[in-house]
VORO-423821 format. One record per residue: x, y, z of N, C-alpha, C, O in turn. Coordinates in steps of 0.2 Angstrom, whole numbers, padded with zeros to 4 digits, always signed. Example, Ala and Ser with C-alpha at 12.3 -4.5 7.8 and 13.67 -1.06 7.14 Angstrom:
VORO-423821
+0066-0028+0039+0062-0022+0039+0066-0016+0039+0071-0017+0042/+0064-0011+0035+0068-0005+0036+0064+0000+0039+0067+0006+0040/
end
This chain:
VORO-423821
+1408+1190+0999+1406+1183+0999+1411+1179+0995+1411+1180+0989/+1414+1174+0997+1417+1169+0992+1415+1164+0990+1410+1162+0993/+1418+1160+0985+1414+1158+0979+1414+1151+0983+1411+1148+0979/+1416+1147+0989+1415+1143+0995+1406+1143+0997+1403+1138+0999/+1403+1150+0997+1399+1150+1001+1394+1155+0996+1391+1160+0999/+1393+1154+0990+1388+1158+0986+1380+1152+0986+1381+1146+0987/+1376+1155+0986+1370+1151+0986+1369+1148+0981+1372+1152+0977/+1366+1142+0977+1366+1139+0973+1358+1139+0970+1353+1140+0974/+1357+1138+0964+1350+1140+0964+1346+1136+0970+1343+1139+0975/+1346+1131+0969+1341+1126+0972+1340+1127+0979+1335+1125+0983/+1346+1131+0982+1344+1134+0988+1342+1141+0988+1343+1143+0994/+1339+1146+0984+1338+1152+0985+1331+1151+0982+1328+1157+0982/+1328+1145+0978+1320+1144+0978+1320+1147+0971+1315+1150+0969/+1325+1146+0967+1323+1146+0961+1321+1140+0957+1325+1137+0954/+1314+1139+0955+1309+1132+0954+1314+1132+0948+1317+1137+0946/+1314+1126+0943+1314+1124+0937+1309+1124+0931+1304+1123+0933/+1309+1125+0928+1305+1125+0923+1308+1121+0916+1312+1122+0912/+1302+1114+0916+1302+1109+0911+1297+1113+0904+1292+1116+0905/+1302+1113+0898+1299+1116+0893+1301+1110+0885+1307+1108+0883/+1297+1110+0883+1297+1105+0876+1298+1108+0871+1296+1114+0871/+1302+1106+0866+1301+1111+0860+1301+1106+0855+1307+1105+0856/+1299+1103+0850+1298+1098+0844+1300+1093+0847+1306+1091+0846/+1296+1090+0850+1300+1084+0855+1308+1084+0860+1311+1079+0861/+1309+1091+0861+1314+1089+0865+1314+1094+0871+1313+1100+0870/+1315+1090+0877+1315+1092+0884+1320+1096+0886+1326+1095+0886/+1318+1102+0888+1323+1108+0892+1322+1110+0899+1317+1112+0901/+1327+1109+0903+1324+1112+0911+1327+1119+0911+1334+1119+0911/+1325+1124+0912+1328+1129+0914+1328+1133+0921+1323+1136+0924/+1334+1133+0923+1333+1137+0930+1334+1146+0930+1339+1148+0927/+1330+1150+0932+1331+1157+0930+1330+1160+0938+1326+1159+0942/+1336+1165+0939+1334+1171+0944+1332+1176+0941+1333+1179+0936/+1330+1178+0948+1325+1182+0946+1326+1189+0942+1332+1191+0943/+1323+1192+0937+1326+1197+0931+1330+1203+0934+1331+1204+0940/+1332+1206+0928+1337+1213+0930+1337+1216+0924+1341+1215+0920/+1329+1220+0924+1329+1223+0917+1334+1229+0914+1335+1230+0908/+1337+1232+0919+1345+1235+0918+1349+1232+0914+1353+1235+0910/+1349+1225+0915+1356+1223+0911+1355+1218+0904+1350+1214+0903/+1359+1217+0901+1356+1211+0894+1356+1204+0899+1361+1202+0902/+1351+1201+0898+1353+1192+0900+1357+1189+0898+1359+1190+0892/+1358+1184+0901+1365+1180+0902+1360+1171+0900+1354+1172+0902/+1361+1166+0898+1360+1161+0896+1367+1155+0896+1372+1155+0893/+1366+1152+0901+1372+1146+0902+1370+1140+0898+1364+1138+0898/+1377+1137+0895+1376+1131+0893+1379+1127+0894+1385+1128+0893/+1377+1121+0896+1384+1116+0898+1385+1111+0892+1381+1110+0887/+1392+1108+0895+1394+1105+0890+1391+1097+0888+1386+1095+0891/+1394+1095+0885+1392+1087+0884+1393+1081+0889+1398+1078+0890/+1386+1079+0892+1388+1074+0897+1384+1079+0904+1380+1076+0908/+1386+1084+0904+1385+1090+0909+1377+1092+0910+1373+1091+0906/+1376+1095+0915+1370+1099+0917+1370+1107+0921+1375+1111+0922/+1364+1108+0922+1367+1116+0923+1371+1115+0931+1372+1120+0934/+1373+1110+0933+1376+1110+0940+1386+1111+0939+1390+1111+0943/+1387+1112+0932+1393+1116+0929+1395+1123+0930+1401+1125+0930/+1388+1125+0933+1387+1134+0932+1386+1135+0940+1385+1141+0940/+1386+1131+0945+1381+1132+0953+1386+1137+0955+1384+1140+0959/+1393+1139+0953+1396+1144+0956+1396+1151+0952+1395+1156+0955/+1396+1150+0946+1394+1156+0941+1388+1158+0941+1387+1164+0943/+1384+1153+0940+1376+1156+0939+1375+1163+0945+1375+1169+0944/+1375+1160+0951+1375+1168+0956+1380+1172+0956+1378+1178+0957/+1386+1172+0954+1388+1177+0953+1388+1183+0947+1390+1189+0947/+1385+1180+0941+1382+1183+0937+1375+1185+0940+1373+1191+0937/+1371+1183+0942+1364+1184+0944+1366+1192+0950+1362+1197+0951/+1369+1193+0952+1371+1201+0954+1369+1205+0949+1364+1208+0950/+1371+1206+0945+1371+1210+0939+1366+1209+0934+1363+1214+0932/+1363+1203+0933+1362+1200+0927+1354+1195+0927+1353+1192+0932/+1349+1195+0924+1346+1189+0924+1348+1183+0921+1351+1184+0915/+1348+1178+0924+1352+1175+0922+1349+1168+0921+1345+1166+0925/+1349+1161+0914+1346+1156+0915+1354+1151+0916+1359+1154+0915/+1353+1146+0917+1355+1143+0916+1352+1133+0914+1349+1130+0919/+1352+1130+0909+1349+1127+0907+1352+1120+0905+1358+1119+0903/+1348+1116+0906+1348+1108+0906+1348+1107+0897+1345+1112+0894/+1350+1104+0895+1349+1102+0890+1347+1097+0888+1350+1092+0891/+1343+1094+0884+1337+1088+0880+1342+1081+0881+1346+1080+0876/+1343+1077+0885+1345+1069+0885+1350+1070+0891+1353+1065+0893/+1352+1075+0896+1357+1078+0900+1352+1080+0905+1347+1083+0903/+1355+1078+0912+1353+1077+0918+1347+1075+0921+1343+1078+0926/+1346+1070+0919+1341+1065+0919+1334+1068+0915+1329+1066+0916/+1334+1073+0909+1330+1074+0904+1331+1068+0898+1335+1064+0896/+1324+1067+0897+1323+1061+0892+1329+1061+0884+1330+1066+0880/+1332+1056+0884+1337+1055+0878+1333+1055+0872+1328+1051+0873/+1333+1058+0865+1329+1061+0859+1329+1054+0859+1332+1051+0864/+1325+1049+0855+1326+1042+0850+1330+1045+0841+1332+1041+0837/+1330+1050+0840+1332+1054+0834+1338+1057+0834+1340+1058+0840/+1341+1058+0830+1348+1062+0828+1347+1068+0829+1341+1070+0827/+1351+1073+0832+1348+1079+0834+1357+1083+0835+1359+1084+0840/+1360+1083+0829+1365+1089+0827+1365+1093+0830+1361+1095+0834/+1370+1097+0828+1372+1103+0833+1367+1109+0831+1364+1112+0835/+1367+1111+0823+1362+1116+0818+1355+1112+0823+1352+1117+0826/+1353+1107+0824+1346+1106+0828+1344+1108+0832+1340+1112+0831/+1347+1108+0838+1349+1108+0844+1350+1116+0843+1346+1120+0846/+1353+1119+0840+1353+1127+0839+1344+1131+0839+1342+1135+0843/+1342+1128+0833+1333+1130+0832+1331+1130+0837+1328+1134+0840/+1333+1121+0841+1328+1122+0847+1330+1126+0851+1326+1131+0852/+1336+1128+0855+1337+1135+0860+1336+1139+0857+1335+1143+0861/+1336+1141+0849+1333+1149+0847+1325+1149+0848+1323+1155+0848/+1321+1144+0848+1314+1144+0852+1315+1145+0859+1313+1150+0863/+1318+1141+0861+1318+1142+0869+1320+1149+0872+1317+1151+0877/+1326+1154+0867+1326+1160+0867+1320+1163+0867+1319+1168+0871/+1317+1162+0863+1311+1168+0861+1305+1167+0868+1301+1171+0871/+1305+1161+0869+1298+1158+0877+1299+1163+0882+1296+1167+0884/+1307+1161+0882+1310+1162+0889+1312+1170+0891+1309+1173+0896/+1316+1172+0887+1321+1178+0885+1315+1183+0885+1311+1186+0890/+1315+1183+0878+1309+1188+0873+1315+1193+0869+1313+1197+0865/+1322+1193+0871+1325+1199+0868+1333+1195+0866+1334+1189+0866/+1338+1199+0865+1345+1197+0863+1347+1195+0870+1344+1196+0875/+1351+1192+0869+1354+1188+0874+1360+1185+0874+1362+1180+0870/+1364+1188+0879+1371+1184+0879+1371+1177+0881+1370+1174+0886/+1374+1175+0877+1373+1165+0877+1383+1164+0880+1388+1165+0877/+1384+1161+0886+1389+1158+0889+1389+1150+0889+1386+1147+0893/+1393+1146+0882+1395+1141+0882+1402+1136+0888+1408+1137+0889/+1399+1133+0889+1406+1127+0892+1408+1120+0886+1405+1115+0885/+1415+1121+0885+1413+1114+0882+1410+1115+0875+1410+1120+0872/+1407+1110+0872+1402+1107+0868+1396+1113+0870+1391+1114+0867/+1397+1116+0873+1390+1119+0876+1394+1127+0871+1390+1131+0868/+1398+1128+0871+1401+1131+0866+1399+1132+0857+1398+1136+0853/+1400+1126+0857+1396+1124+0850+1392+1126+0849+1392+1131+0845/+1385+1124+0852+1378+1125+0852+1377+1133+0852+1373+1135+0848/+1381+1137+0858+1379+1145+0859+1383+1147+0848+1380+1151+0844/+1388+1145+0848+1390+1148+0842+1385+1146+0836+1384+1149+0831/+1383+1141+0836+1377+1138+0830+1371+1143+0833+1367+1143+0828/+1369+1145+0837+1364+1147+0837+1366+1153+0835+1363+1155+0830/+1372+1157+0838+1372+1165+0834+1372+1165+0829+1371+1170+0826/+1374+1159+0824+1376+1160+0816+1368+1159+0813+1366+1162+0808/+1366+1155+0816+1357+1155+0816+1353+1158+0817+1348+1158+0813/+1354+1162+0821+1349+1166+0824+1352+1169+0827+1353+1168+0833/+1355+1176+0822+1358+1183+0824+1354+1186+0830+1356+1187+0836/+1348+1188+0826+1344+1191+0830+1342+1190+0838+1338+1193+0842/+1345+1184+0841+1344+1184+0846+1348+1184+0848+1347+1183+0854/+1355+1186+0848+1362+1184+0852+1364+1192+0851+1365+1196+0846/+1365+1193+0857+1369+1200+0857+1376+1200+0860+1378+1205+0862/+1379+1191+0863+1387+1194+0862+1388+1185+0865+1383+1182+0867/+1394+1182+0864+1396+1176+0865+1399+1176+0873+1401+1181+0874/+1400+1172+0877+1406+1169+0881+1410+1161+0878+1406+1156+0878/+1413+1160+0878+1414+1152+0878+1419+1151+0880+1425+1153+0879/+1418+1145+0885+1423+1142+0889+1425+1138+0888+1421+1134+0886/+1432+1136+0888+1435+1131+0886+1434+1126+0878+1434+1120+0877/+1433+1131+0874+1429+1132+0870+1432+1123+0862+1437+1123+0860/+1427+1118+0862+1430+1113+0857+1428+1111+0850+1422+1111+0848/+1430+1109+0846+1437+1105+0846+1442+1107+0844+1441+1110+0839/+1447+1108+0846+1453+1109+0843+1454+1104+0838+1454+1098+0838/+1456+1110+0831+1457+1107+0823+1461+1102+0823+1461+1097+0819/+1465+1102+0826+1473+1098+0827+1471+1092+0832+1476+1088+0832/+1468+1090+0834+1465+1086+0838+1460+1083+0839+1458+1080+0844/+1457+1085+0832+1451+1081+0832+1450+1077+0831+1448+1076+0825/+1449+1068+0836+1450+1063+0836+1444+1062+0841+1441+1067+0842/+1442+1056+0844+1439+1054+0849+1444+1053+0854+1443+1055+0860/+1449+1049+0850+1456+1047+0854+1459+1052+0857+1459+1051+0863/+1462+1057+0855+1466+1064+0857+1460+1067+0860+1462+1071+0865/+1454+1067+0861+1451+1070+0865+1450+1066+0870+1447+1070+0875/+1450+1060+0872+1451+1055+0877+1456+1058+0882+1456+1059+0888/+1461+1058+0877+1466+1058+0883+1468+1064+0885+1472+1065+0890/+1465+1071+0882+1463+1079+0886+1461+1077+0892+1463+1078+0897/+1454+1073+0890+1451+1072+0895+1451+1070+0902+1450+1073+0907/+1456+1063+0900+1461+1060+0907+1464+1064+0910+1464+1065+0916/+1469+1068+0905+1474+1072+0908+1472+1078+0913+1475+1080+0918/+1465+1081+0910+1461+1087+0913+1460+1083+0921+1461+1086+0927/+1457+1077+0920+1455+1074+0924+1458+1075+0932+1455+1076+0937/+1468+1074+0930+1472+1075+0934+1473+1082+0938+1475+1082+0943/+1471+1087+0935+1470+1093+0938+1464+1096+0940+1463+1102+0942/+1459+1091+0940+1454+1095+0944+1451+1093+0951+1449+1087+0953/+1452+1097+0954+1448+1095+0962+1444+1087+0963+1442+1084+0958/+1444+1087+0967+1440+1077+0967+1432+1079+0968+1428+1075+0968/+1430+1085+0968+1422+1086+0973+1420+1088+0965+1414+1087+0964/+1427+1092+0959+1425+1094+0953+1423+1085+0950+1418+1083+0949/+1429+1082+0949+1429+1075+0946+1423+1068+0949+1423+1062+0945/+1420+1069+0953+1413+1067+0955+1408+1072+0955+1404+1071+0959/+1407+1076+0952+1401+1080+0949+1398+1078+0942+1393+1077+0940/+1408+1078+0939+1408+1075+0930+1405+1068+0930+1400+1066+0927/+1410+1065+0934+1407+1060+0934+1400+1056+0934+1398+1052+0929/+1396+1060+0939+1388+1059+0942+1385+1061+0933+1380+1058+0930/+1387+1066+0932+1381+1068+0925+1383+1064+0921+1380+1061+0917/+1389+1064+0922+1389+1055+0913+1386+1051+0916+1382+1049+0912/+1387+1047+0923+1382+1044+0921+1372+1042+0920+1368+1038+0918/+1372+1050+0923+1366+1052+0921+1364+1052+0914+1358+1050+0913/+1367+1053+0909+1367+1054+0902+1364+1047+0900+1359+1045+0898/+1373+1043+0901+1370+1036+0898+1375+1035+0893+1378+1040+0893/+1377+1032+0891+1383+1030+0883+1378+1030+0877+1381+1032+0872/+1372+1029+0876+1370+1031+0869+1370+1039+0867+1371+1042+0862/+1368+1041+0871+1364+1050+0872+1373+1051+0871+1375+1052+0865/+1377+1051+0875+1383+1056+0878+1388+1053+0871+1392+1058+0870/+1389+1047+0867+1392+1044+0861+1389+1049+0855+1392+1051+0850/+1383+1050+0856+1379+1051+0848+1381+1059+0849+1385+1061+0845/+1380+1063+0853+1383+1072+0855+1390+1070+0852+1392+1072+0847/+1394+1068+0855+1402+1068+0854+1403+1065+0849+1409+1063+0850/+1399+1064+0842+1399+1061+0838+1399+1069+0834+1403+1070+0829/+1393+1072+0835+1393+1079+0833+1397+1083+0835+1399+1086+0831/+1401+1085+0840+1405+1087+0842+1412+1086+0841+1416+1091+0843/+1414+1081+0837+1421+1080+0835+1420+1082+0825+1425+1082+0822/+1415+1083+0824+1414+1085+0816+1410+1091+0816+1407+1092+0810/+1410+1096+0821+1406+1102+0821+1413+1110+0820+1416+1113+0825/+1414+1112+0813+1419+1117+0811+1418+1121+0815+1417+1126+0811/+1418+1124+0823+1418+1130+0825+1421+1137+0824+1419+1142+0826/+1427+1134+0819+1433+1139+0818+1429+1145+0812+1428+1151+0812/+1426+1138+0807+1424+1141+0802+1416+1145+0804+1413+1148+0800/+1411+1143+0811+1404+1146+0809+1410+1154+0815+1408+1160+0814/+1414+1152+0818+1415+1160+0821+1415+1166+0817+1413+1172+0817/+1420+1164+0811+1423+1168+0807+1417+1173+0804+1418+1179+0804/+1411+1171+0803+1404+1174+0802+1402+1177+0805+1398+1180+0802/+1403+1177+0813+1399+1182+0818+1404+1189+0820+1410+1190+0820/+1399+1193+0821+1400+1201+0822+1400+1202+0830+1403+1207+0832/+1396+1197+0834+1397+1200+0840+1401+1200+0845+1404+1195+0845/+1400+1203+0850+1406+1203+0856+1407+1197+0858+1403+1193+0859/+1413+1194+0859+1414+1187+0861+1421+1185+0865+1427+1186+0863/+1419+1183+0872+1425+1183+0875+1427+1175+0877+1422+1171+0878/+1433+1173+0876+1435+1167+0874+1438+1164+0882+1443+1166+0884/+1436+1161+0885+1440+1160+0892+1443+1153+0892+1441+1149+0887/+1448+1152+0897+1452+1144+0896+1457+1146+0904+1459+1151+0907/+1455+1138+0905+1460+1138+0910+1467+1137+0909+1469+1132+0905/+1471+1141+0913+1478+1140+0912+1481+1134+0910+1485+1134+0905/+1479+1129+0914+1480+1122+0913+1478+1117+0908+1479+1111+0907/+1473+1123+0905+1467+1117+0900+1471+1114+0898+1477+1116+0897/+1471+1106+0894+1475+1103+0890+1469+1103+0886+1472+1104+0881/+1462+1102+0885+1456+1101+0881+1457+1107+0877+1459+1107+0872/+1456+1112+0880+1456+1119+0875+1462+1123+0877+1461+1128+0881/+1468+1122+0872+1475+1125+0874+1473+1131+0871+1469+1134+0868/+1479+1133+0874+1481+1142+0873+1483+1141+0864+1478+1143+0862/+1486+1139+0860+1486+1140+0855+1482+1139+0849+1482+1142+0843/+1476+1135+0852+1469+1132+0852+1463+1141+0850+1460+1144+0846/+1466+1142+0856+1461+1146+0856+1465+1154+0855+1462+1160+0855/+1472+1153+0853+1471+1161+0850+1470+1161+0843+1471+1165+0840/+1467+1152+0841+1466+1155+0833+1460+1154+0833+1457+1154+0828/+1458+1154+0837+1449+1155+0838+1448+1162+0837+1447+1165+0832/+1450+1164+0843+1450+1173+0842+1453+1177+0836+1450+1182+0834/+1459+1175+0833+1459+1175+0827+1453+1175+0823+1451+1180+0821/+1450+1172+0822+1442+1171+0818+1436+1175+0821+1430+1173+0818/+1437+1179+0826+1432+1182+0825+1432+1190+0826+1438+1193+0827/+1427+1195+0826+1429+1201+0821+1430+1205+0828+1433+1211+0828/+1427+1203+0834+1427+1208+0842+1427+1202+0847+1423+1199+0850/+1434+1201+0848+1435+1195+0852+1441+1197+0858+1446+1199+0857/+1439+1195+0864+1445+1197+0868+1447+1187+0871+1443+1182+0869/+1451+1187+0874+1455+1181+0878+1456+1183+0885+1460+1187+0887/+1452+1177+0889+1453+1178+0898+1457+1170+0899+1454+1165+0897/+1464+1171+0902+1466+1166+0903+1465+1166+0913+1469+1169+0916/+1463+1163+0915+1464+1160+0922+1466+1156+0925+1463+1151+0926/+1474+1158+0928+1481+1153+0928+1477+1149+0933+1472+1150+0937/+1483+1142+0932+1481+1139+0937+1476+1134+0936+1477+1129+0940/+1469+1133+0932+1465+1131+0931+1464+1126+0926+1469+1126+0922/+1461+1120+0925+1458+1117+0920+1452+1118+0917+1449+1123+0916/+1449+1112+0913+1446+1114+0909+1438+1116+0912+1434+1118+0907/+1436+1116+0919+1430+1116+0923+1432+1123+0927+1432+1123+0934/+1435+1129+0922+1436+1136+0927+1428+1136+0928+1427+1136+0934/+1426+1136+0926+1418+1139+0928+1417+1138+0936+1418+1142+0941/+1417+1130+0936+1418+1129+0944+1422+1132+0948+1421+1134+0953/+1429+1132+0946+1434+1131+0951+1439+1137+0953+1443+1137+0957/+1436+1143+0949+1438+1150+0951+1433+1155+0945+1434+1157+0939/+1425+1155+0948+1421+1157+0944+1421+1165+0944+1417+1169+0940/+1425+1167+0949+1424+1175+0950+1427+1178+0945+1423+1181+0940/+1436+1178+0944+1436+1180+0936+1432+1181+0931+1431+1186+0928/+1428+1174+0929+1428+1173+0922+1418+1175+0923+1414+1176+0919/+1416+1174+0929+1411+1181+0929+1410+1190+0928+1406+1194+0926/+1418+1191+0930+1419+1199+0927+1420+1199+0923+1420+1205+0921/+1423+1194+0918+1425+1194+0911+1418+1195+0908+1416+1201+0905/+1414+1191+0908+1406+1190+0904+1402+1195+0906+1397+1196+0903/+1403+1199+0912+1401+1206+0913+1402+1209+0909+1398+1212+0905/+1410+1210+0911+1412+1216+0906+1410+1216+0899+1408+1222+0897/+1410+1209+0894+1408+1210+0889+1402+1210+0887+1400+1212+0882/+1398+1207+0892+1389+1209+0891+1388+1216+0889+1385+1217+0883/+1392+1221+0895+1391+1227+0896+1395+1231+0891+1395+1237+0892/+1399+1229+0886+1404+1232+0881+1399+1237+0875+1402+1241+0872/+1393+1235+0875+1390+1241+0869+1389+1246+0872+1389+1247+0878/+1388+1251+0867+1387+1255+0871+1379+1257+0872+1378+1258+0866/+1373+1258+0876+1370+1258+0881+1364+1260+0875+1358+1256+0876/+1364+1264+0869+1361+1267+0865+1358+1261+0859+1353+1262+0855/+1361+1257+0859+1362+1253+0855+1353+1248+0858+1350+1245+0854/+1352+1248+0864+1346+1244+0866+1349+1239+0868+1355+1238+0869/+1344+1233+0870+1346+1227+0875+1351+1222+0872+1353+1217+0875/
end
C-alpha cells in the first residue's frame, strides 16, 4: 500500500471522542488496540490538528494502537479564556494519558506538539516510555517570533500546495488569539534544558529541508539527551509526517520496540 492510498481514520469508522479535563476540550481519535505492542500517542503542532498525522496515524496503527489527538483551542475545539502554558497543558495530557491509555506510552510530537510530549515526560515519567519528535522547536539561536516567521515562509516554499492548504485551513481554524497566546509559550519554552533530564528512548526526526528545525538544531538536541538517535528524511520539509510518513513511521517503530520485551509495556 502507499502512502497515496492509506485509509485515513474518518474513513475506516474510527469515531472521535470529545473528552474535558479542568476545563479544556480534547478530541481523540484511536484505532483500534494491539496489546502486543506499547501505544503510540500523536501530537500536533501549534495552529495544527490531528489531520498532521492522517498519513502516519495508519501506518503506525499496523503495529501499534495508536491515538492521535486534537488539542484544547485547535480544530475547531473551544479556545481556553485562561493562560494555559506548556507545564499546563502537560498535566492536562498526563490526565488524558491515564482515561485513555491506562499504561506508558510513547508520546510522537510535531512542531510545538514536541514541547508538550517533552513536558509531559519531565512531568510525568511514569507515563512515558519513549519520545519521537518531529521537527522538534525552538531553535536557541532563533528564538525570535521574527526568525520564526521567516522558517515558516521559507518552509512554506517547499511544501506541496494540498500540504500548504491543510496548514493553512487549521490556522484559520484556531483563530489569532488561541494560535498568538501558544506561540507566545512556545518561543520561551527551554526544550534543550527539560531534554537533558529524560532517560528515555528518544528519536529526533527532521526533514532534509527543514529550515524551522535545522540539522545543527537538532544535533544539539540529541546531544542533550541520554538514549537518542537522529532520522533525517532527505528531501523533505518541516511537514515530513505528511509528506514521506513511511520512514519516519519505521523510525518510531523501531524505537517504540527498542526495550527490551522483559522490561513490560
Amino acid at each position: 500500500m502507499t502512502t497515496s492510498t492509506l485509509p485515513r481514520p474518518e474513513r475506516v469508522g474510527w469515531s472521535p471522542r470529545r473528552i474535558s479535563i479542568d476545563g479544556l476540550e480534547f478530541r481523540v481519535w484511536s484505532s483500534p488496540a494491539v496489546a502486543s505492542f506499547p501505544t503510540i500517542v500523536l501530537l500536533h503542532g501549534v495552529g495544527m490538528s490531528h489531520r498532521s498525522f492522517l498519513r502516519l496515524h495508519p501506518l503506525l496503527a499496523r503495529s501499534a494502537s495508536v491515538h492521535s489527538i486534537d488539542l484544547p483551542g485547535f480544530a475547531g475545539l473551544p479556545a481556553p479564556r485562561r493562560n494555559v502554558p506548556v507545564a499546563t497543558m502537560a498535566d492536562a495530557l498526563a490526565e488524558l494519558l491515564r482515561r485513555v491509555v491506562g499504561r506508558p506510552a510513547v508520546l510522537v510530537g510535531h512542531s510545538m506538539g514536541v514541547q508538550w510530549a517533552v513536558e509531559t515526560a519531565s512531568r510525568h515519567p511514569d507515563l512515558v516510555r519513549g519520545l519521537g519528535l518531529i521537527g522538534p522547536v525552538v531553535d536557541d539561536h532563533h528564538r525570535t517570533l521574527a526568525a520564526q516567521a521567516v522558517a515558516l515562509a521559507r518552509d512554506g516554499l517547499l511544501e506541496p500546495p494540498r500540504v500548504n492548504v491543510r496548514v493553512t485551513l487549521d490556522y484559520l481554524r484556531t483563530g489569532p488569539r488561541w494560535f498568538f497566546a501558544q506561540v507566545r509559550h512556545m518561543l520561551a519554552y527551554p526544550i534543550e534544558g527539560r531534554l537533558a533530564g529524560l532517560t528515555v528512548p528518544t528519536l529526533i526526526v527532521r526533514g532534509g529541508r527543514d529550515p524551522i528545525a535545522g540539522d545543527t538544531w537538532v544535533e544539539r538536541l540529541a546531544g542533550r539527551t541520554a538514549e537518542s538517535s537522529v532520522l533525517v528524511v532527505p528531501g523533505t520539509g518541516h511537514h515530513v509526517e505528511r509528506t514521506d510518513a513511511e520512514p519516519v513511521a519505521r523510525g518510531i517503530l523501531a524505537m517504540a520496540a527498542s526495550r527490551d520485551p522483559g522490561e513490560g509495556p
